[in-house]
N, C-alpha and C positions, 0 to 999 in steps of 0.2 A: 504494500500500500504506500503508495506515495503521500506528501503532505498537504498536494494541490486537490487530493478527493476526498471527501469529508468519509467517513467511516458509515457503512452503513447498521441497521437497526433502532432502538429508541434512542430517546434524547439522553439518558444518564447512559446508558451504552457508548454510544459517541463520543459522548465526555470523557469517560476511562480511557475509550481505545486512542483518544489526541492528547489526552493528559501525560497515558504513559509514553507515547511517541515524541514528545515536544520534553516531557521533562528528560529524557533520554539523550536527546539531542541538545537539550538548553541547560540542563539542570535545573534543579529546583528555584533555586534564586532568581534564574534569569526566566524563569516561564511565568507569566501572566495566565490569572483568568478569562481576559481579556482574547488571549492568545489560540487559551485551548478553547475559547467559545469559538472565535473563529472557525478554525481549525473544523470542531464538529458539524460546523454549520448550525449553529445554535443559539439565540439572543444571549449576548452575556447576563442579563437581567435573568434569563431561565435558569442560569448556573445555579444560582443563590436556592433555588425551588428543590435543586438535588442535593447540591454541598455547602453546608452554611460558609465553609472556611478552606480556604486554598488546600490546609491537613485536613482537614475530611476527603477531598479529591485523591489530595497523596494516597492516603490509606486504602482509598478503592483500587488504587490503583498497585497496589503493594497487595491489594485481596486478590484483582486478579491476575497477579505475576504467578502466588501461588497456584492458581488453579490451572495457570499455561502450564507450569512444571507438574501440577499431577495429570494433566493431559498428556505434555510430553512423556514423564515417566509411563503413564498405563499405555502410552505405545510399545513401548522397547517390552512389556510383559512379554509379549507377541513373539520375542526372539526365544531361540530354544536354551541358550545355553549364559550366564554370567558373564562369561568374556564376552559374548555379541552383545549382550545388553548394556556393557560398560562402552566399548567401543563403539555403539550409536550413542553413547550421551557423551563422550567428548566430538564425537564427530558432528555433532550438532554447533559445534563453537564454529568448526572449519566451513556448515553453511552461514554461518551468519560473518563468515573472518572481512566483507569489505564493511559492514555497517560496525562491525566491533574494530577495524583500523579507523574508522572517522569519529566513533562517540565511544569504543569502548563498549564491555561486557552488557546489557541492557538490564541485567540483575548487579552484580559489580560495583558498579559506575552509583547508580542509586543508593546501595545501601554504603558507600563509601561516604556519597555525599550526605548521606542523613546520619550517619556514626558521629558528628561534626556536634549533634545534636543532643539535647536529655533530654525527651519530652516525651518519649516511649515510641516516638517514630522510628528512634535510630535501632529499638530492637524491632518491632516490624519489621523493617527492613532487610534485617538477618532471614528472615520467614524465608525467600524461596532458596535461599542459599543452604539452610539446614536440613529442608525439606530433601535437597539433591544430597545432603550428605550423608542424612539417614539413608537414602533409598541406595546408593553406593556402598557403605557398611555391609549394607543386606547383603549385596551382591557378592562382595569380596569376602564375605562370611560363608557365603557357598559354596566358594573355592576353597575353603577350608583354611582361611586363614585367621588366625585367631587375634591376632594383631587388626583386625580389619579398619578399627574407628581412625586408626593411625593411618594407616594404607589411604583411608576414603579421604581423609583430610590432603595428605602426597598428592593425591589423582587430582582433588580439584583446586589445590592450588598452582597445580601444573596448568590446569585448564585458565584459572586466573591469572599467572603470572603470564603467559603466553597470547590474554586479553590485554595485559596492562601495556606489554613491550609492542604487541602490531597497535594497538592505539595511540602510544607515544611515539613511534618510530613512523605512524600513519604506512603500514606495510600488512598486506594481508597476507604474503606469504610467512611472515611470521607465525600466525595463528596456525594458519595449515603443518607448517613445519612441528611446531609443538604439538599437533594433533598426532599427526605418524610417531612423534616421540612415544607419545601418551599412548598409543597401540603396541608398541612395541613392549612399555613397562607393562599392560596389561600382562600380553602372552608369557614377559617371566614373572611376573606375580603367581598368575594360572601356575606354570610349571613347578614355581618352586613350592608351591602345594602340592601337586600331583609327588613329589619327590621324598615330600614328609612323611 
């Protein structure tokens, strides 16, 4: 979706899906209501009707970052085996690697900028990033690794540092690079269970 087509469904729908696209792209600070009324095709006056408070928009929009990641995670259920399951959820960094070299991780970037904060946004924030670190535990616990929490935390910090350096370097073959990395440590993670 581009910025010049308003999102479709209802009018508080709209609003999340420009909210979370423009604060992504702007950051929080620099996004207007103003901006994502635009954006939705939407009276800014009707804003006020959904979200009293620019953090009340935040927050929906941090509800549904979570629900993109239990959407994405209950796809990859669908693979047969932990290591395919792991290596579609870093390979999902490497589809999104040109919009994560211009803005950066779209979960990341967010909860970076709101950690800045105390006001219990900045743990929201955390929400989809924990969510993927649970569901990676799981995985790397299948593989019979008992160290898993530790493993899950390695894998997507890989996946974020590899977000942080194509967005600062603005290089998307960064990202991709770090994703083959990130498949590779999987397959000796996998092995070095099978060996236990």
């Amino acid at each position: 979706m581009t910025d010049s087509t308003a999102p479709r469904g209802g009018k508080r729908e709209r609003l999340v899906t420009s909210a979370g696209e423009r604060l992504h792209r702007k950051g929080v600070a620099a996004t207007t209501l103003a901006d994502i009324a635009q954006a939705a095709d939407v009276p800014v006056g009707n804003v006020y009707y959904y979200f009293k408070t620019k953090d009340d928009l935040v927050r929906a929009v941090l509800e549904a970052q979570v629900d993109q990641v239990e959407a994405m995670l209950a796809s990859f259920e669908t693979l047969p085996q932990p290591v395919d399951r792991l290596k579609a959820l870093v390979r999902r960094w490497d589809e999104m690697r040109d919009v994560i070299a211009r803005y950066g991780c779209p979960f990341g970037t967010l909860a970076s900028e709101l950690d800045r904060r105390d006001d219990g946004l900045d743990l929201e924030a955390a929400g989809p990033i924990r969510r993927i670190l649970e569901w990676a535990e799981i995985q790397i616990r299948q593989l019979g690794q008992p160290d898993a929490r530790e493993l899950a935390i390695t894998l997507f910090a890989g996946v974020q540092g590899g977000a942080l350096l194509a967005g600062a370097l603005r290089d998307p073959n960064l990202m991709s690079g770090q994703v083959r990395h990130l498949e590779r440590w999987i397959d000796t993670v996998a092995a070095s269970s099978t060996q236990s």
